[in-house]
C-alpha positions in Angstrom: -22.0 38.9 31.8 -21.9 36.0 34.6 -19.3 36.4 37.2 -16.5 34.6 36.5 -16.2 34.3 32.7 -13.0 34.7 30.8 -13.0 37.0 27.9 -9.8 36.5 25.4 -6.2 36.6 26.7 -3.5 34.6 26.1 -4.5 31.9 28.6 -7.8 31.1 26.7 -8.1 27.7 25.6 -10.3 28.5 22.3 -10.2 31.3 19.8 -12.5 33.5 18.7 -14.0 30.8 16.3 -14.5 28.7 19.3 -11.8 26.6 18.0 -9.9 24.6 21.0 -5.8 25.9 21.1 -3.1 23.1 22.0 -1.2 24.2 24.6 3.0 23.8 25.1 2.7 21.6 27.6 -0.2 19.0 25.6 2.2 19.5 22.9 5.2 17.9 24.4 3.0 14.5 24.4 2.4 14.8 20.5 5.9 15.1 19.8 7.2 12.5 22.4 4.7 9.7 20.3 4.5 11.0 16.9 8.3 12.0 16.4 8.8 8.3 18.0 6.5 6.2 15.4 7.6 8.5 12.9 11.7 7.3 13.0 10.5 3.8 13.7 8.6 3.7 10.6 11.4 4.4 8.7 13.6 1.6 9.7 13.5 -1.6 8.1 11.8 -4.7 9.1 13.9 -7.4 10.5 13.1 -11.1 9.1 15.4 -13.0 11.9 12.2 -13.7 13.7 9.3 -11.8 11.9 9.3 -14.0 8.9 8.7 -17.5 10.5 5.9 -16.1 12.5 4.4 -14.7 9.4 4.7 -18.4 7.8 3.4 -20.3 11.2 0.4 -17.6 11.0 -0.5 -18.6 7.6 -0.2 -22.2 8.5 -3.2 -21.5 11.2 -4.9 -19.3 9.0 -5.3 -22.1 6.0 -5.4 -25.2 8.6 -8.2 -23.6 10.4 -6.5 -24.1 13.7 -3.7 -23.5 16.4 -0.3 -24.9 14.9 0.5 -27.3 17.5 3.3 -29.6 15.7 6.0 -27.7 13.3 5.7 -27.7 9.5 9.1 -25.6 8.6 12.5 -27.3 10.3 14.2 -30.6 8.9 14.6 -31.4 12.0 11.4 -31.4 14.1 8.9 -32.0 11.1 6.3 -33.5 12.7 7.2 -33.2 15.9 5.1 -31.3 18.7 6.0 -27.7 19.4 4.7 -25.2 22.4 3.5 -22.4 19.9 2.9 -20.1 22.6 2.9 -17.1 20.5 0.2 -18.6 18.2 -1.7 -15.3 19.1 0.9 -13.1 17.6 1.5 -15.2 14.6 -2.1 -14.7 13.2 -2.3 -10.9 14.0 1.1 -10.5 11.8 -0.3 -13.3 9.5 -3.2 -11.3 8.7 -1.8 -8.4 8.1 0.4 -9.6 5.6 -2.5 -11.2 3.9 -4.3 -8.3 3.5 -1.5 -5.5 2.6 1.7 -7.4 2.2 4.6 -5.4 4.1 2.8 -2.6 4.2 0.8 -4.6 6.4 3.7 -5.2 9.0 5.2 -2.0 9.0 2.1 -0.6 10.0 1.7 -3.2 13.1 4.6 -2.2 14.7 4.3 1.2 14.1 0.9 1.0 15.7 2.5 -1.4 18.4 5.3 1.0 19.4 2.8 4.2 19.4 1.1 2.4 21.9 4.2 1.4 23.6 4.9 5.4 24.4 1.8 6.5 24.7 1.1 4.3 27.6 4.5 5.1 29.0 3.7 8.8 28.6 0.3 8.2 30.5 2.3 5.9 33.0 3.9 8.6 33.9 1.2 11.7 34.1 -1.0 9.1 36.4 2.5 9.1 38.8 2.5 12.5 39.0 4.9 13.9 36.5 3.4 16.9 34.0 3.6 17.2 30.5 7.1 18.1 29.5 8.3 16.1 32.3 6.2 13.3 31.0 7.6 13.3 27.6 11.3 14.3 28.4 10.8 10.9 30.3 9.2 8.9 27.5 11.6 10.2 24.8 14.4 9.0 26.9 12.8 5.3 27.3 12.8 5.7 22.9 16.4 6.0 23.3 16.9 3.0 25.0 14.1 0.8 23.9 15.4 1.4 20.0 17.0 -1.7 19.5 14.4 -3.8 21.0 11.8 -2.0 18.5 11.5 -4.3 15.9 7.9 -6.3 14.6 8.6 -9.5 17.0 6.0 -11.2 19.6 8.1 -9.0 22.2 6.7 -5.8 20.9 3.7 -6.4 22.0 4.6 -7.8 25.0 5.9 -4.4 26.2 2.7 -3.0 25.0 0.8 -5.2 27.6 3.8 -4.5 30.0 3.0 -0.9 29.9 -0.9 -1.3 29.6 -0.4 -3.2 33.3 2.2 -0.4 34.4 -0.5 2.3 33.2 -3.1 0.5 35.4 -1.3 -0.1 38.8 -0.2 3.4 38.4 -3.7 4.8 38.5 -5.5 2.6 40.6 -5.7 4.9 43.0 -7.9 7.9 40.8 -9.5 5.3 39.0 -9.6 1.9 41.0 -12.6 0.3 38.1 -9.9 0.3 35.3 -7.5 -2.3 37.5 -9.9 -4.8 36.8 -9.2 -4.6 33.0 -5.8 -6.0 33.8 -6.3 -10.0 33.8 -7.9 -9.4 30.6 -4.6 -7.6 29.5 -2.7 -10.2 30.7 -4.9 -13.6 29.2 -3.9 -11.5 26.0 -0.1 -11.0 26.9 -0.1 -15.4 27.7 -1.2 -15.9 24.1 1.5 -13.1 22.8 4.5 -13.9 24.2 6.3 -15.7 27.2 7.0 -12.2 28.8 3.7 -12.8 30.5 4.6 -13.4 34.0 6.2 -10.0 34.5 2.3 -9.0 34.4 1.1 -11.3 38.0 4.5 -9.9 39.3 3.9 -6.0 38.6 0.3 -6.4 40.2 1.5 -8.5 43.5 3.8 -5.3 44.2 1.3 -2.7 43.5 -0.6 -5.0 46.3 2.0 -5.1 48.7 2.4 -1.0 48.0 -1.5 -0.9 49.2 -1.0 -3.3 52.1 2.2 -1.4 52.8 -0.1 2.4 52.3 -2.9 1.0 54.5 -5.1 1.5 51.4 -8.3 0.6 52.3 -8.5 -1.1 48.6 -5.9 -3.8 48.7 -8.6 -6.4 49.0 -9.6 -5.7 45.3 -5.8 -5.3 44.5 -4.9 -9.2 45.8 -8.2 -10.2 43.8 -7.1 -8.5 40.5 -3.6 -10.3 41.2 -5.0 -13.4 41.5 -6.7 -13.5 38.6 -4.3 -12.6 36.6 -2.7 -15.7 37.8 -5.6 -17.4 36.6 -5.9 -15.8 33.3 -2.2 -16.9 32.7 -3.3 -20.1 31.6 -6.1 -19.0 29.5 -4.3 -20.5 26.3 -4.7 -23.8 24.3 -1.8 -25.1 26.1 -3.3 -24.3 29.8 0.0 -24.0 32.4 2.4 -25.6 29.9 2.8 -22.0 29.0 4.9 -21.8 32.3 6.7 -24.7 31.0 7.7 -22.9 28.1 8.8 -20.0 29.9 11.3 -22.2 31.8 12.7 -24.2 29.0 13.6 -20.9 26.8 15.4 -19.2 30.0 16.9 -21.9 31.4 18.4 -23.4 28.3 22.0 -23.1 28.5 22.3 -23.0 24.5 19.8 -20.0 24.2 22.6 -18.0 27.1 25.8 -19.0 25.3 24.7 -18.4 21.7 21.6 -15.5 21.8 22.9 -12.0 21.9 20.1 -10.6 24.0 20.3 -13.5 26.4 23.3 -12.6 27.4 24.1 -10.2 30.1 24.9 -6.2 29.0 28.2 -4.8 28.3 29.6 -1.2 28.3 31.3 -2.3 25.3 28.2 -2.4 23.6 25.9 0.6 23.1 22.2 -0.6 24.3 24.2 -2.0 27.3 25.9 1.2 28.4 22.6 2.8 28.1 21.6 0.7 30.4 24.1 1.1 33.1 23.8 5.0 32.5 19.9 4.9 33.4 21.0 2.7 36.1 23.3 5.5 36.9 21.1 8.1 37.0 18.1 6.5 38.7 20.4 5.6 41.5 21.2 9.8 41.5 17.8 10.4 41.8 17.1 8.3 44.7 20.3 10.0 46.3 18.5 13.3 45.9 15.0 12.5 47.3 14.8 14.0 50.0 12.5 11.7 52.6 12.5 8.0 53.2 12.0 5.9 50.3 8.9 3.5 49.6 10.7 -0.4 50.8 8.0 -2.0 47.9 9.0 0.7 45.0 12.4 -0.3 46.3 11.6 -3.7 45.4 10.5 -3.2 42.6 13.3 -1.7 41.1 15.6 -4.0 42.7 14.1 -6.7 40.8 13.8 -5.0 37.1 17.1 -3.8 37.6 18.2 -7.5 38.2 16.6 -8.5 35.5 18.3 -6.2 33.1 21.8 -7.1 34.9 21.0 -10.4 33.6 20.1 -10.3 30.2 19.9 -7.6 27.4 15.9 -8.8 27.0 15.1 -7.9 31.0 17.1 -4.3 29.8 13.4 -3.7 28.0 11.1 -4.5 31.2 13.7 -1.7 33.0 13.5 0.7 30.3 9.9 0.6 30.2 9.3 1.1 34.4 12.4 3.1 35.2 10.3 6.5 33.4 7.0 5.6 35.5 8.8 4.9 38.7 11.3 8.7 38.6 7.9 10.1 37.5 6.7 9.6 40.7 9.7 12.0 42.1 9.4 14.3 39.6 5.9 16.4 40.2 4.4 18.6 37.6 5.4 21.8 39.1 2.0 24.0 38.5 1.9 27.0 40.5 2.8 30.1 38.1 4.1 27.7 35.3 3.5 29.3 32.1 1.8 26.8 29.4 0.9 29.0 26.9 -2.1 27.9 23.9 -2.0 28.5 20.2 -2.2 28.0 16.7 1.5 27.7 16.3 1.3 24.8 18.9 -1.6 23.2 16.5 0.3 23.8 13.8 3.5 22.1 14.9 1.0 19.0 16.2 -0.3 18.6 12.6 3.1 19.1 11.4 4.7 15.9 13.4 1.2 13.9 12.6 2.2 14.2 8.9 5.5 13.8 9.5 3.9 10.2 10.9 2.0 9.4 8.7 4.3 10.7 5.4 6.4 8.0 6.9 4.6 5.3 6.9 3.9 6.2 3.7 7.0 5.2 2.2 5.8 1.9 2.8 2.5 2.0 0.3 4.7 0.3 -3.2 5.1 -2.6 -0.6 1.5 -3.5 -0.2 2.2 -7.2 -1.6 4.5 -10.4 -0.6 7.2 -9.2 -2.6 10.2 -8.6 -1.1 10.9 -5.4 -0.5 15.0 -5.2 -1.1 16.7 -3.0 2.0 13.2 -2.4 3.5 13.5 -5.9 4.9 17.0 -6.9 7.1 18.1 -10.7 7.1 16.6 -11.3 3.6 19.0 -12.1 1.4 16.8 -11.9 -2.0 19.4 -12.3 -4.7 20.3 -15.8 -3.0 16.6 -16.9 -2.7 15.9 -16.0 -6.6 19.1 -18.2 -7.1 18.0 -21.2 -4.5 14.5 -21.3 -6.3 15.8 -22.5 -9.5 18.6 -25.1 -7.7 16.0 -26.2 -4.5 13.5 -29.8 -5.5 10.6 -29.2 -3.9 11.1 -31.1 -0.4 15.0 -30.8 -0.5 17.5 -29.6 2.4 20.1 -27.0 2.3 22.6 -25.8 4.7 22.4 -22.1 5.7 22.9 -19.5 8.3 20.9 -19.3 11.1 19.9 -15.8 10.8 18.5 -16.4 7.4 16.1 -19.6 8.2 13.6 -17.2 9.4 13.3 -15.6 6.1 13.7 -19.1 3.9 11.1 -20.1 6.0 8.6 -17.8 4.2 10.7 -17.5 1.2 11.0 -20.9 0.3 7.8 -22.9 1.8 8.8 -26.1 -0.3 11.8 -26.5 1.3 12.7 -27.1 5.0 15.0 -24.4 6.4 18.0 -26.6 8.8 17.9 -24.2 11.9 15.9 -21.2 13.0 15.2 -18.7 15.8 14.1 -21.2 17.8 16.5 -22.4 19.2 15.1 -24.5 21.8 13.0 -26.7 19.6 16.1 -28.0 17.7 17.8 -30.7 19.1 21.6 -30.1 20.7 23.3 -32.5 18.3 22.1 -30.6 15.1 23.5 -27.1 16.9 26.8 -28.8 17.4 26.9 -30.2 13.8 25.7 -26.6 12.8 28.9 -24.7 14.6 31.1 -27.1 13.3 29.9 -27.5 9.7 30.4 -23.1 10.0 34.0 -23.3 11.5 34.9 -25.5 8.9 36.0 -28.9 11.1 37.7 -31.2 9.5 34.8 -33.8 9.4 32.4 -30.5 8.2 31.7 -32.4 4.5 31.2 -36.0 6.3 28.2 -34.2 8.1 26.8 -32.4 5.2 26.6 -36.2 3.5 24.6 -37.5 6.4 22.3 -34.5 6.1 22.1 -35.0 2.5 22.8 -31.8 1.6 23.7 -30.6 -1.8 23.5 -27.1 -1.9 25.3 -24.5 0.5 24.1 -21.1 1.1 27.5 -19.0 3.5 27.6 -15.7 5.1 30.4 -14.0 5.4 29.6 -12.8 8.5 29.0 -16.6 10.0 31.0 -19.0 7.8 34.4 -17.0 7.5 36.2 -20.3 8.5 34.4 -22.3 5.8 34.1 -20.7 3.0 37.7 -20.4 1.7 38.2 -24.3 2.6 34.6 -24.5 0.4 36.1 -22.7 -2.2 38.9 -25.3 -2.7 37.1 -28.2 -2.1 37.1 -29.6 -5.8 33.4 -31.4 -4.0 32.0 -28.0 -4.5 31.3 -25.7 -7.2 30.6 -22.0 -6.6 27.2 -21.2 -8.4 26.3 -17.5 -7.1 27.9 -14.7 -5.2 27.3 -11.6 -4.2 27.3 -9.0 -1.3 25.1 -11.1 1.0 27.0 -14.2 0.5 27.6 -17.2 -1.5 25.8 -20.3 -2.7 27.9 -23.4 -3.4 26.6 -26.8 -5.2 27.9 -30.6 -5.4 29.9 -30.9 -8.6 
């Protein structure tokens, strides 16, 4: 027998059928990924923002073209709009097409997967092992759940991590860094997170400049391109423009939930400051200097989650990579024991997956799938279907244009999610027709509206004055809301 052979033992990777074992420690990364796309799958999709990108995909799809002018808001008909998620738009658009909601549920369960999985690989390529790796990746789940849902952003944080997982092992494999401008000419067509992706590779060059890395050269080139690739869209730098617009709108910070800045009265924001918290504690404890440029970097994300619940999602995603970095695999004498069990448990949460996503195979159509789909109220578009002439404005809540959008193609939805392609004067008309004011029935007449669709939840203040007025007559009801027409 040649020197040096194992025979058997615990420790042997295969069995006696020459089968390969999974060991503890290779199953920690299953679970972290597969029990995480497992419980996303079985949420519900959320229509606020999903639906109209669904409808501007199929716009593209039948015009043969990027949708450069909007086709869905009273408002704007017409007018030109910075579609600079047209790239997103026709992936979800396509999907639908072919499998219905089946479709979309299994885009973002693929989407997150790859969210974790490149977090999880972030953080063995900065040095963490296996259950250290996953502890930490399970612990970004629990703080990236709210921000989870089928929406351009998703797969911005997928290119997010894709770039983290590449400056992290530029140093073991310095060929894959050039993949990232390509990442992030993708990432400028997906959403208008795409600048974080220049900014994470300028620090990982200032880290090599800071190192003395004799590769830093190649690190400022792979930066600058991905400058250049920024603007690798069919708008060219007006994609900057649009970045600037959206977050320096005042409108979008007063009214938008997740432009505003976290709370500790609010769960995902107390998460937040706790894993601000506890990376802070970490730091305390290393125990030499720390790095001024991973400093930096932290510094900044951590600003950017201070300022808004959507820069909570950038920290969430780099917080894991960065404490991997200080928290080694430990491998001398460390037991990582290989069997079938382990296999077994592996297959297990793969089914467990894939039984999930299951539950989503009746939906393989456009039909609306009742609770599978948030911020649809269905009952009230069967009703608005038989009241709506084709071409006719309504009034309704904001969170529900979205879904009309796609619902009710005939008919132009009054406002959106977009918030910074309607004009100011239509959101102030909009917040007053909702809080009842007394002039709220003069501006429904110069919109020409005869047909009200309320939400509890958004026209508490109108809807018993709506209920007297003997101008309206209340047509449908029920636990979504109301619909109200001109007698």
């Amino acid at each position: 027998m040649p020197s040096g052979t194992q025979v058997g033992g615990p420790q042997s990777p295969r069995d006696a059928g020459g089968r390969a074992r999974l060991s503890i420690s290779q199953l920690w990364g299953v679970a972290a990924v597969g029990l995480s796309a497992g419980f996303v799958s079985l949420q519900p999709l959320g229509a606020v923002d999903l639906a109209y990108l669904v409808r501007a995909g199929e716009e593209m799809l039948d015009r043969g073209g990027v949708l450069r002018t909007d086709v869905m808001l009273t408002w704007t008909l017409g007018n030109g709009w910075l579609n600079q998620q047209w790239g997103f738009e026709l992936l979800v658009a396509i999907a639908f097409r072919g499998v219905g909601w089946l479709g979309l549920a299994a885009v973002r369960g693929t989407l997150v997967a790859s969210v974790l999985g490149l977090v999880y690989l972030g953080c063995r390529r900065a040095g963490a092992g296996r259950r250290t790796s996953a502890l930490l990746t399970v612990g970004s789940l629990l703080l990236l759940a709210p921000g989870l849902q089928l929406r351009s952003q998703l797969a911005g944080m997928v290119c997010f991590a894709a770039v983290l997982w590449l400056v992290e092992g530029r140093r073991e494999h310095p060929g894959r860094l050039a993949w990232a401008p390509l990442v992030v000419l993708v990432w400028a067509n997906l959403h208008g997170s795409f600048f974080l992706g220049p900014l994470l590779l300028g620090f990982a060059w200032l880290e090599d400049r800071n190192h003395r890395c004799p590769d830093w050269r190649r690190t400022l080139f792979v930066t600058a391109a991905s400058v250049v690739a920024t603007a690798i869209t069919p708008f060219g730098l007006d994609t900057w423009r649009y970045v600037a617009d959206v977050a320096g709108d005042p409108l979008v910070r007063d009214v938008v939930s997740e432009w505003q800045a976290p709370t500790l009265r609010l769960l995902p924001g107390a998460a937040f400051i706790v894993s601000l918290a506890l990376m802070l504690l970490l730091v305390g404890r290393r125990s030499g200097p720390m790095d001024r440029v991973a400093a930096g970097r932290l510094l900044v994300f951590a600003a950017l989650g201070l300022a808004s619940f959507r820069g909570t999602l950038w920290w969430t995603l780099l917080a894991p990579i960065t404490a991997a970095r200080w928290l080694p695999e430990v491998r001398d004498g460390a037991p990582d024991p290989r069997g079938r069990v382990n296999g077994a448990i592996a297959a297990a949460l793969v089914l467990f997956s894939l039984s999930s996503m299951a539950l989503w195979l009746p939906h393989a159509n456009r039909e609306a799938p009742g609770s599978w789909v948030t911020y649809a109220p269905h009952g009230i578009t069967r009703e608005l279907e038989g009241l709506l002439r084709p071409g006719e404005r309504f009034f309704h809540p904001q969170q529900w244009g979205s879904w009309f959008e796609l619902a009710l193609q005939q008919n132009p939805a009054s406002v959106d999610s977009r918030f910074e392609l309607i004009p100011p004067r239509r959101w102030r008309e909009y917040a007053a027709v909702s809080a009842g004011r007394a002039d709220w029935g003069q501006i429904l007449d110069s919109w020409g509206v005869r047909i009200l669709v309320l939400s509890p939840e958004k026209q508490a203040e109108l809807i018993p004055i709506a209920l007297e007025d003997p101008d309206w007559r209340l047509v449908y009801e029920d636990d979504d809301g109301m619909v109200l027409t001109r007698t």
